[in-house]
C-alpha positions as CSV (number, residue, x, y, z in Angstrom):
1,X,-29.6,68.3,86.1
2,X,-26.9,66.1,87.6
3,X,-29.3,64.7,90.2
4,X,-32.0,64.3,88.3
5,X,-29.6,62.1,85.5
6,X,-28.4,60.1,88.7
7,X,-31.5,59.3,89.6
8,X,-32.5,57.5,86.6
9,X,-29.6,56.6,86.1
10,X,-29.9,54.5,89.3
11,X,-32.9,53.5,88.8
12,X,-32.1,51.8,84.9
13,X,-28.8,49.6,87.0
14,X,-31.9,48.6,89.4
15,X,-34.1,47.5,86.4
16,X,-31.5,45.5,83.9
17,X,-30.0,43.8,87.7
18,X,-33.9,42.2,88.0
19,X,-34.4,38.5,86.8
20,X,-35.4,38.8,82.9
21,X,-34.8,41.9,82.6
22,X,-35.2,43.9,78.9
23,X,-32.2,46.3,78.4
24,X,-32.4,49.9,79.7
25,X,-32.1,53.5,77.5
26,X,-32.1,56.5,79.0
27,X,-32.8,59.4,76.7
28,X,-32.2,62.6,78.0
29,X,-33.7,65.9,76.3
30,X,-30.5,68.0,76.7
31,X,-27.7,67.3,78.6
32,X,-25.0,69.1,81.1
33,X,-22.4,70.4,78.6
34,X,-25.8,72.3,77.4
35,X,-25.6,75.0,80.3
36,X,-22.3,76.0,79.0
37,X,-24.5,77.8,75.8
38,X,-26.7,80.0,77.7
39,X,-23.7,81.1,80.6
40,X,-20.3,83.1,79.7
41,X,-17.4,81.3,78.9
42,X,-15.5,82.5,81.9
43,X,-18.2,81.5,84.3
44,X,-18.9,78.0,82.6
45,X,-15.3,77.3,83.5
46,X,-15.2,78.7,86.9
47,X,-18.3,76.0,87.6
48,X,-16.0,73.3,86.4
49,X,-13.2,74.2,88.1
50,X,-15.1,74.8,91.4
51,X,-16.9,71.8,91.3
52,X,-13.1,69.7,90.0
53,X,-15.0,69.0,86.9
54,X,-14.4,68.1,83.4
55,X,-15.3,68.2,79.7
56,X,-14.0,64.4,79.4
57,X,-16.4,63.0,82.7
58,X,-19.2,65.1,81.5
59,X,-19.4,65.2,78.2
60,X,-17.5,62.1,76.8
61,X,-18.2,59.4,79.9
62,X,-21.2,60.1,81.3
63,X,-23.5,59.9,77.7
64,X,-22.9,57.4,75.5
65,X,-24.2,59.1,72.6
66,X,-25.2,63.1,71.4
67,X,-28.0,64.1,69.0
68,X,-27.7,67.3,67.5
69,X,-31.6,68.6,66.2
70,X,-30.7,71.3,64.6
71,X,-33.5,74.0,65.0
72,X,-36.3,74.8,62.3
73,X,-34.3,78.1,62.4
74,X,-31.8,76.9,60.8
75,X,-32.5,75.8,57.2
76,X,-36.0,75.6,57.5
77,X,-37.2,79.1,58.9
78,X,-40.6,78.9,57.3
79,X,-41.7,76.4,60.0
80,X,-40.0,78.6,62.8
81,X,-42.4,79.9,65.3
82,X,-42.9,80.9,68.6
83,X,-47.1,81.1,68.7
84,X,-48.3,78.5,71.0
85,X,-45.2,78.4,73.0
86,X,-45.3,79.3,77.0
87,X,-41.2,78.6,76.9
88,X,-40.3,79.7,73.6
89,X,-39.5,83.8,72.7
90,X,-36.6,83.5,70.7
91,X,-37.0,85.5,66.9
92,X,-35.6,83.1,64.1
93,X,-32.1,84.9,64.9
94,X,-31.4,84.7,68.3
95,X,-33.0,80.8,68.1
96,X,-30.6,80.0,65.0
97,X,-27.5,82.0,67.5
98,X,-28.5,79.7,70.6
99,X,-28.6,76.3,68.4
100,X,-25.0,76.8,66.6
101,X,-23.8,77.6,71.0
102,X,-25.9,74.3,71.6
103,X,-24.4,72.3,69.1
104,X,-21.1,73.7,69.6
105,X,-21.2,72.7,73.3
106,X,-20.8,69.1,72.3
107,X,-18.2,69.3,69.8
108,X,-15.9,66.8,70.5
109,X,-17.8,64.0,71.6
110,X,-17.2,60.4,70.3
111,X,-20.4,59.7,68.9
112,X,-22.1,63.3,68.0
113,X,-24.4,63.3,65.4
114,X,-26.1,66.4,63.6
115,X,-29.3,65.9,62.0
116,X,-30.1,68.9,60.1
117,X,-33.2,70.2,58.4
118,X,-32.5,68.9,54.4
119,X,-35.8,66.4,54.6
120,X,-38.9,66.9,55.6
121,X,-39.8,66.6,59.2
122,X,-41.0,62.9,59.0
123,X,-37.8,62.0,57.4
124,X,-35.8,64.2,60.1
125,X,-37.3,62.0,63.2
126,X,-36.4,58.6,61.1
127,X,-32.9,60.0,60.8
128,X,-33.0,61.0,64.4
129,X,-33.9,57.0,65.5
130,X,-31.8,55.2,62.7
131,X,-29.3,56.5,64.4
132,X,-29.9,55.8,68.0
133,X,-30.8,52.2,66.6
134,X,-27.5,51.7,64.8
135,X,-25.5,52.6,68.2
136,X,-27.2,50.4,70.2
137,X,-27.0,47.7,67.6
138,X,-31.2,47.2,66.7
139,X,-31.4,46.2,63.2
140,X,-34.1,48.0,61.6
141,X,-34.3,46.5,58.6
142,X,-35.7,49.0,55.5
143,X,-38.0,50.8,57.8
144,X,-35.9,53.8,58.8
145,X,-34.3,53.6,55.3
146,X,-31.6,56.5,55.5
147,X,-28.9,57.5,52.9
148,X,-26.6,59.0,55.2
149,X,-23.1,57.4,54.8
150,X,-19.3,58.1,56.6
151,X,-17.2,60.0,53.8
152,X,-13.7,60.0,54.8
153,X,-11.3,62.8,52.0
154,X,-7.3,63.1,52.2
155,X,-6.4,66.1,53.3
156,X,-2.5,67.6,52.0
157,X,-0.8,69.7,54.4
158,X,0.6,71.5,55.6
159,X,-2.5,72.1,58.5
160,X,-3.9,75.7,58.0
161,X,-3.7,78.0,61.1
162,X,-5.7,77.7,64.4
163,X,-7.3,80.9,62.9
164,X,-8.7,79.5,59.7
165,X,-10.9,77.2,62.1
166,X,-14.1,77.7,63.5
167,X,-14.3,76.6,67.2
168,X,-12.7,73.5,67.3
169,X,-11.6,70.6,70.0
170,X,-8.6,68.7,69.9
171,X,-7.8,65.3,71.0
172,X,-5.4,62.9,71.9
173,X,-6.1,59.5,70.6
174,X,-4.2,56.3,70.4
175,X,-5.5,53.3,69.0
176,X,-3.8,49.4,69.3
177,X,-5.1,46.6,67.2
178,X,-5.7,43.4,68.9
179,X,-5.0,39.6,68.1
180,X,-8.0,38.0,66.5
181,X,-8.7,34.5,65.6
182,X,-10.4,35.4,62.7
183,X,-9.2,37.2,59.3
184,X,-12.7,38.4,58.9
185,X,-12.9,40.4,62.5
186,X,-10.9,43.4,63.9
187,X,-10.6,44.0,67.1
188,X,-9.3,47.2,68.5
189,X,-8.5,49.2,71.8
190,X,-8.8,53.3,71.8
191,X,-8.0,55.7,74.1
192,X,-8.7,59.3,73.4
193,X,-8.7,62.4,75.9
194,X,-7.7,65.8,76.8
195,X,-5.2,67.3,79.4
196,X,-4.7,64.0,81.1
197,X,-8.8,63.1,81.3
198,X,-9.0,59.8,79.0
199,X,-12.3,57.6,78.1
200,X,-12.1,53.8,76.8
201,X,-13.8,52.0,74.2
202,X,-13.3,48.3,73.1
203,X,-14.3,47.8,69.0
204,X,-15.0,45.1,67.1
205,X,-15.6,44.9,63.6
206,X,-16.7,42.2,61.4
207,X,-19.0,41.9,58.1
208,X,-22.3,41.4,58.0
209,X,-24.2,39.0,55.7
210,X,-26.0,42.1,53.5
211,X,-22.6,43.3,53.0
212,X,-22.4,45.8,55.3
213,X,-20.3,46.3,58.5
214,X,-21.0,45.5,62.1
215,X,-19.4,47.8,64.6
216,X,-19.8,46.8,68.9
217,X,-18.2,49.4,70.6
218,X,-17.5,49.1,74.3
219,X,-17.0,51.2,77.3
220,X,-14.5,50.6,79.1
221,X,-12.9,51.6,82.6
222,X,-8.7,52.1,82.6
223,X,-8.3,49.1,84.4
224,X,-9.9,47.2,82.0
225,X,-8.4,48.5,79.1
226,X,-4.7,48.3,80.5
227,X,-5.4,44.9,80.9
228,X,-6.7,44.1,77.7
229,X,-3.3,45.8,76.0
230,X,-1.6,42.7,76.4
231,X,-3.7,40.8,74.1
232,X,-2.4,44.1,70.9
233,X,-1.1,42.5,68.3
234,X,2.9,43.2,67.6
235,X,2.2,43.3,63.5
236,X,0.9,46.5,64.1
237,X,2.1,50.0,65.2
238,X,0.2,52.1,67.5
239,X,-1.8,54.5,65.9
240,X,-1.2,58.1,67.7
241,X,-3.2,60.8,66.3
242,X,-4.9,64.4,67.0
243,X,-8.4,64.2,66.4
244,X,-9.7,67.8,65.7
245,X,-13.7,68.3,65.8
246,X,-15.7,70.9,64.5
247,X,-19.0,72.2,62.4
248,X,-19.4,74.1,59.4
249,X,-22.1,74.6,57.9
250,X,-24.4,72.3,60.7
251,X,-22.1,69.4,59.3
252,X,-19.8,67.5,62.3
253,X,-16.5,66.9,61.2
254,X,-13.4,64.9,62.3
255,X,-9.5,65.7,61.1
256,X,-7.0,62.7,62.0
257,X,-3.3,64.4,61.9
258,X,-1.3,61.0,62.4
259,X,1.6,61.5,64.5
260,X,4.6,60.3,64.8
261,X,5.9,57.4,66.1
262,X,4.5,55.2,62.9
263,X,5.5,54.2,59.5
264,X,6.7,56.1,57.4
265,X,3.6,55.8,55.4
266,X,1.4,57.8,57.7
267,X,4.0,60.6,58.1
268,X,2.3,63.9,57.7
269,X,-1.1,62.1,56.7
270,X,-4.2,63.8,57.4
271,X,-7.7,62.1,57.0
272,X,-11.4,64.2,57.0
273,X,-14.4,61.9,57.7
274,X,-17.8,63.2,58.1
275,X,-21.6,61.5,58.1
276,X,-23.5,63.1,55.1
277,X,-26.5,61.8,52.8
278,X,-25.0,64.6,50.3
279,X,-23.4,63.6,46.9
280,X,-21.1,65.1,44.3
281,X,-21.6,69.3,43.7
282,X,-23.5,69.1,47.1
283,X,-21.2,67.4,49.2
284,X,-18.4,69.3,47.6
285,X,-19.9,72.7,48.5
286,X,-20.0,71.6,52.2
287,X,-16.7,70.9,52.7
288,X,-14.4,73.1,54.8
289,X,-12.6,75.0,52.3
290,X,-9.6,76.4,54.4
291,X,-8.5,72.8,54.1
292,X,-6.3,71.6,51.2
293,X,-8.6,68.0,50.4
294,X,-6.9,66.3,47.5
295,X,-9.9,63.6,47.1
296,X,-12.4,61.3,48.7
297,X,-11.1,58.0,49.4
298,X,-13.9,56.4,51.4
299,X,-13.8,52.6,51.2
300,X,-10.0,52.5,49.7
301,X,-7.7,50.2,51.8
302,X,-4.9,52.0,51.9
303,X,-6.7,54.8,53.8
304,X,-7.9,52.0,56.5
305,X,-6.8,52.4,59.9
306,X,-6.4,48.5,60.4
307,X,-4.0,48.9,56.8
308,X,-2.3,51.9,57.6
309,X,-0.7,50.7,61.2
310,X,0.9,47.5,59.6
311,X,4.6,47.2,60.4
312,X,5.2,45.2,57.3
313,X,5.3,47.1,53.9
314,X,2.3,46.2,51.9
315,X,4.1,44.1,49.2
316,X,5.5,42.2,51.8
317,X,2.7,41.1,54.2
318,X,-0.4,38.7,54.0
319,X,-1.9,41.1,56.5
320,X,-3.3,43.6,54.3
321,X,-6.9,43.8,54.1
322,X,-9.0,44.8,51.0
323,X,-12.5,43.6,52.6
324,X,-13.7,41.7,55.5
325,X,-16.0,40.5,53.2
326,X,-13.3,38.5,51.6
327,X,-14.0,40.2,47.8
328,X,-11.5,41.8,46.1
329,X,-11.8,45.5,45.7
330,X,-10.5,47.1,42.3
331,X,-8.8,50.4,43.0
332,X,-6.0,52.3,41.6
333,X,-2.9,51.2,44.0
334,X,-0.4,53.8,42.8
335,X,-3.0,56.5,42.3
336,X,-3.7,56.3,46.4
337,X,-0.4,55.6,48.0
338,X,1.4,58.5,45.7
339,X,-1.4,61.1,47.1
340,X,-0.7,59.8,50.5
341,X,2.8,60.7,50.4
342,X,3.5,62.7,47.2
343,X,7.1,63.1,47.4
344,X,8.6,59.6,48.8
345,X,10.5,57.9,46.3
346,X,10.2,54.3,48.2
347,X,6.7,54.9,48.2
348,X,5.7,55.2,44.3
349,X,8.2,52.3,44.1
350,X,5.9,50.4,46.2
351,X,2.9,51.5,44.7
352,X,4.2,50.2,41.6
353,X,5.3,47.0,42.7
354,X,1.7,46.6,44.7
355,X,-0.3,48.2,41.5
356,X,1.1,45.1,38.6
């Protein structure tokens, strides 16, 4: 599998180096971290170590993005069968055991999508490219018209017990905001690994005329990225976080524990984001209920990253940002910062003072 990704691999630098050349994508139907489904645990990790691999260089560096298809026998078992298929001999059981391994094996990557079986089929495949087309930045206008949003829910400690997860992997991640020339753009540097194996990406965000939000991400080698740190800008702390991943329920989730250093308004802050088309009872219902979720705050500044590492309190600075857009956004300003740290005196003060 390796050698066969190298080769075209090779062969796409050979194309895009070629006078007028169109950009390159490589799609590949499955991927390494795949093998690690169908083999035991113990000898998926004798291959790595034998070979000095790891899940950072193989899963996170070497594909840019995952797709998840979650198998017909899995929330759509009607259409499950195996007639007609020389390679296929799994009953609905076994098929639905081998997809949850499958998806599992990719838990933890950046960019890991899940699309799952709650449209039809033709609506499935038009989630499936929306969202190849949104990471590569192809605007598709309203012909892959998809209602599938980022939610993002605080989350009151204290964190439950490794044992109230389901599989999960954890993540160092540490983010630095960057100097910008314009109000309207963020730029951002993020570094994010396990035991010591890192991978690099370079963001920028800035608005979009339909009132939407651009994202370019970047990857990046180390040496690029340590050079770019000293263009971070000092009004802002380093975020540090644990990123946990994991799926219940087909859905791909993310926990952000913030970490100390940072101010003292992200002490013991926890944040849940996930991508979901589901709304109200249904999106409640799908939400991992060993955790203690206080409420969605999707879209609220003072649940923005960019807000949230500010060294200046908010009633103090010209820094805080309520939309790149440049609108105001109404929310309840006490409401938000009292959830995010219930029992801090300064900050319900603050919240008062920001809220008049």
């Amino acid at each position: 599998m390796i050698q066969l990704e190298n080769t075209y691999y090779e062969l796409a630098k050979g194309h895009v180096r070629k006078e007028n050349a169109r950009g390159c994508l490589i799609i590949c139907d499955r991927g390494i971290m795949d093998a690690g489904a169908y083999i035991p645990k113990e000898d998926w990790e004798k291959l790595l170590a034998e070979n000095a691999w790891n899940s950072i260089e193989l899963r996170d560096n070497r594909y840019n993005q995952i797709i998840h298809m979650v198998s017909a026998a899995n929330g759509a078992e009607e259409f499950y069968s195996v007639a007609g298929h020389c390679c296929r001999s799994e009953d609905v059981g076994l098929a639905r055991d081998l997809d949850y391994k499958a998806a599992a094996a990719w838990v933890g990557h950046p960019y890991f999508d899940v699309i799952d079986n709650s449209t039809d089929f033709e609506t499935k495949i038009k989630r499936m490219i929306s969202s190849v087309c949104q990471k590569v930045g192809i605007d598709t206008g309203d012909r892959l018209l998809t209602t599938s949003k980022k939610v993002k829910f605080h989350v009151f400690g204290p964190l439950p017990p490794d044992s109230a997860f389901p599989p999960f992997q954890d993540f160092d991640v540490e983010h630095h905001y960057l100097q910008s020339t314009s109000s309207r753009a963020q730029a951002r540097l993020r570094k994010r690994g396990q035991k010591g194996h890192w991978s690099y990406i370079h963001t920028i965000r800035r608005p979009h005329p339909n009132g939407q939000y651009i994202e370019v991400k970047t990857q990046m080698t180390a040496r690029d990225y340590n050079n770019l740190l000293s263009q971070r800008d000092d009004a802002h702390f380093e975020i540090i976080k644990t990123r946990r991943c994991f799926l219940v329920n087909n859905q791909y989730f993310q926990l952000d524990i913030y970490k100390e250093p940072c101010h003292s308004r992200c002490v013991g802050l926890m944040l849940l984001e996930t991508y979901t088309s589901l709304e109200g009872k249904s999106l409640e219902d799908c939400l991992p209920k060993f955790l203690n979720i206080n409420k969605e705050v999707t879209g609220d500044p003072n649940y923005s990253m960019f807000n949230l590492s500010l060294r200046e309190e908010w009633d103090e600075t010209q820094k805080f940002c309520r939309s790149l857009h440049g609108k105001k956004i109404k929310n309840n300003m006490m409401n938000s910062m009292c959830s995010a740290n219930p029992t801090s005196d300064d900050a319900c003060n603050k919240c008062q003072h920001q809220s008049k």
